[in-house]
C-alpha positions as CSV (number, residue, x, y, z in Angstrom):
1,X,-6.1,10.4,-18.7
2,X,-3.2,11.7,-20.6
3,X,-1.5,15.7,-21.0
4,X,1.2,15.9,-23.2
5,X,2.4,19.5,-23.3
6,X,4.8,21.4,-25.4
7,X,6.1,24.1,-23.6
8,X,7.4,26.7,-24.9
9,X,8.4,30.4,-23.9
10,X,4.9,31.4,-22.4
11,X,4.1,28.0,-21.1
12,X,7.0,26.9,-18.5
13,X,6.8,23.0,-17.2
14,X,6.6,25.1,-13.4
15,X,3.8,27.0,-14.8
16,X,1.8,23.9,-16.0
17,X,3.1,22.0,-12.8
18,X,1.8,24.9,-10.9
19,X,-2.2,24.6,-12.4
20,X,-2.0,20.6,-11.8
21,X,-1.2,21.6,-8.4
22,X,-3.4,18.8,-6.2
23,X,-3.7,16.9,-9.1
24,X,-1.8,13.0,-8.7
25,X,0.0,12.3,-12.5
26,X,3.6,11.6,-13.3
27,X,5.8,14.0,-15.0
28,X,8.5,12.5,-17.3
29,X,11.3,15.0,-19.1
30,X,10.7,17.1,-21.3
31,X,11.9,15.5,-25.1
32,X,12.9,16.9,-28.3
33,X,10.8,15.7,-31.1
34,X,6.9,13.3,-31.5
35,X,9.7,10.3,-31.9
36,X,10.2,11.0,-27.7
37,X,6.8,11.0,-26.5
38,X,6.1,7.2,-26.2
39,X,8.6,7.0,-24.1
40,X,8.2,10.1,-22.1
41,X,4.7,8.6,-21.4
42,X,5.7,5.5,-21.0
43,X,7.8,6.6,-18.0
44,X,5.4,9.6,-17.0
45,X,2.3,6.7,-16.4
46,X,5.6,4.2,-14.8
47,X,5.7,7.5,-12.2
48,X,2.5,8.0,-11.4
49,X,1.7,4.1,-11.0
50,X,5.0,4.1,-8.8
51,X,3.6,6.0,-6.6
52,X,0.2,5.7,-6.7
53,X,-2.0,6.3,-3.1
54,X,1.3,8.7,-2.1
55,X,0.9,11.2,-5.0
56,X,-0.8,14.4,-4.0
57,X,0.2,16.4,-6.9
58,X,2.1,15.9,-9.7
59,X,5.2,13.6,-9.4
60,X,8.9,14.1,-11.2
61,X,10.1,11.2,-12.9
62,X,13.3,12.6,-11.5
63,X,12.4,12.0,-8.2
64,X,10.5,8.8,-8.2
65,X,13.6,6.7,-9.8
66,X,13.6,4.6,-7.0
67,X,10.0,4.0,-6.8
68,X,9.9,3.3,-10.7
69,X,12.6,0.7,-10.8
70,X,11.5,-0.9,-7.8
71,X,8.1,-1.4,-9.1
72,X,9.3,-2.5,-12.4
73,X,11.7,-5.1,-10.9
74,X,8.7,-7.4,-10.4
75,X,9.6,-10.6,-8.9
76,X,13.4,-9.6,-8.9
77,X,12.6,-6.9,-6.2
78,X,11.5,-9.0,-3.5
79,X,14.8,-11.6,-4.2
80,X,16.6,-8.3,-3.8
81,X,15.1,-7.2,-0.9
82,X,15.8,-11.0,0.4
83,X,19.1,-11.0,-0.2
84,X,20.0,-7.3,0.8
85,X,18.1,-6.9,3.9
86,X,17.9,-10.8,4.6
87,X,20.2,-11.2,7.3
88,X,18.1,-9.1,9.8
89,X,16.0,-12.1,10.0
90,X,18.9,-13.7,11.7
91,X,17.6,-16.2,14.3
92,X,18.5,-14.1,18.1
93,X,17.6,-10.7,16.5
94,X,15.1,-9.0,18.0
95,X,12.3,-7.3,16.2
96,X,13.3,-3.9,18.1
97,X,16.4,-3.7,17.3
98,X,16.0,-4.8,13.3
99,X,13.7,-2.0,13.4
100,X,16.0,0.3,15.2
101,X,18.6,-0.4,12.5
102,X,16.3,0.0,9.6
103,X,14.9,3.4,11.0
104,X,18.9,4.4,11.2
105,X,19.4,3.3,7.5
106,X,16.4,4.8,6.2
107,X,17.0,8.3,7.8
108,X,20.6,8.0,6.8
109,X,19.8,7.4,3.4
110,X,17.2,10.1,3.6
111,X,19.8,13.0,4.8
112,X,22.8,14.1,2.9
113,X,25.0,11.0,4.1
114,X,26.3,12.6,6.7
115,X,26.7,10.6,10.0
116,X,26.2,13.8,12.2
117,X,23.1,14.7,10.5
118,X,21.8,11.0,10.5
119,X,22.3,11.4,14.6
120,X,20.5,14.8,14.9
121,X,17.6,13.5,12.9
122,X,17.5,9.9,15.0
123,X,18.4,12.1,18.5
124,X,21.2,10.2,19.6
125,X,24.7,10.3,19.4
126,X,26.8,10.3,16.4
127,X,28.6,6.9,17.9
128,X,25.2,5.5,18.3
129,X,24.9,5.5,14.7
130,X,28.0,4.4,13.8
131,X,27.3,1.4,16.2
132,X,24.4,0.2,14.4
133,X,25.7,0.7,11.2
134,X,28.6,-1.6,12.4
135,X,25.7,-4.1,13.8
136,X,23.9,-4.1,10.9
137,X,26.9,-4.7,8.5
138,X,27.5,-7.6,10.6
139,X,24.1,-8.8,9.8
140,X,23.8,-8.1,6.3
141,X,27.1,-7.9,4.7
142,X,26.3,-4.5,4.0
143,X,27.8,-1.3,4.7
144,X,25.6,1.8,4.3
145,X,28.8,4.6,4.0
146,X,29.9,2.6,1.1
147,X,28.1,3.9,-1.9
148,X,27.5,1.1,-4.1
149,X,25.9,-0.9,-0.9
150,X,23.4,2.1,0.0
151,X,21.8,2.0,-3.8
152,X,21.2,-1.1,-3.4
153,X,19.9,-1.1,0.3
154,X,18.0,2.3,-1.3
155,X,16.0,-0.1,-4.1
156,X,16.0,-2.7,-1.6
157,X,14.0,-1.3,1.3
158,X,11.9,1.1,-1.3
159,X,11.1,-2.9,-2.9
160,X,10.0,-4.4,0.4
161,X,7.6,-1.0,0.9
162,X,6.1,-1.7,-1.9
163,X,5.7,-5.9,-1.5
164,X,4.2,-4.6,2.0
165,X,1.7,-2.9,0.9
């Protein structure tokens, strides 16, 4: 199914949001003109596909990015994911501990950036985090404070979610 809306001053994109409460679809921008709405459907059906079983309710394109462009990477997101994150597989590394990294990448990515904040989500020590995102620069080559290296460890574990499953 399909809803293109033009909104206007009675009809607000909260107040149609608001009635497709419950309702799993993908909400691209709003555009200026018929000559925007392949695209804005186009990315609106990319959304919802993106993330598919997840969606409960309507879904912003604007915060699904990461889930679009990993989806539409195809093949490239799993040689991403490979070459990003491949280096935990590192013969000697435990499973627990590349999972204990991961958990402290994801949650640091998932906070405001801050290392304190990353700790008092994890509940550990602020040191503790900035050990294992020493460890785990030593293992990948990457180095989550650096911005650059968490977009692309950002698409990269987002790509191996969605290869999992």
């Amino acid at each position: 199914s399909l809803l293109v809306v033009q909104l206007g001053p009675r009809v607000t994109e909260e107040t149609v949001l608001g009635r497709l409460e419950g309702v799993p679809c993908g909400v691209s921008a709003a555009v200026d003109g018929l000559a925007g709405v392949p695209r804005a459907v186009e990315l609106a059906v990319a959304t919802v596909r993106a993330t598919g079983a997840e969606a409960t309710g309507p879904v912003r394109l604007s915060d699904a990015w990461l889930d679009v462009l990993a989806a539409r990477a195809g093949h490239f997101a799993s040689h991403l994911a490979d070459d990003v994150l491949g280096g935990l597989r590192a013969a000697g590394v435990p499973a627990a501990e590349r999972e204990r990294l991961l958990e402290t990448v994801r949650a640091h990515l998932a906070g405001s950036g801050s290392i304190a904040e990353t700790a008092r989500a994890l509940y550990c020590h602020r040191n503790t985090v900035q050990q294992r995102f020493a460890r785990f620069h030593e293992l990948t080559g990457r180095d989550i404070r650096r911005p650059e290296d968490a977009a692309l460890l950002a698409l990269a574990l987002r790509a191996r979610e969605d290869a999992a499953g």
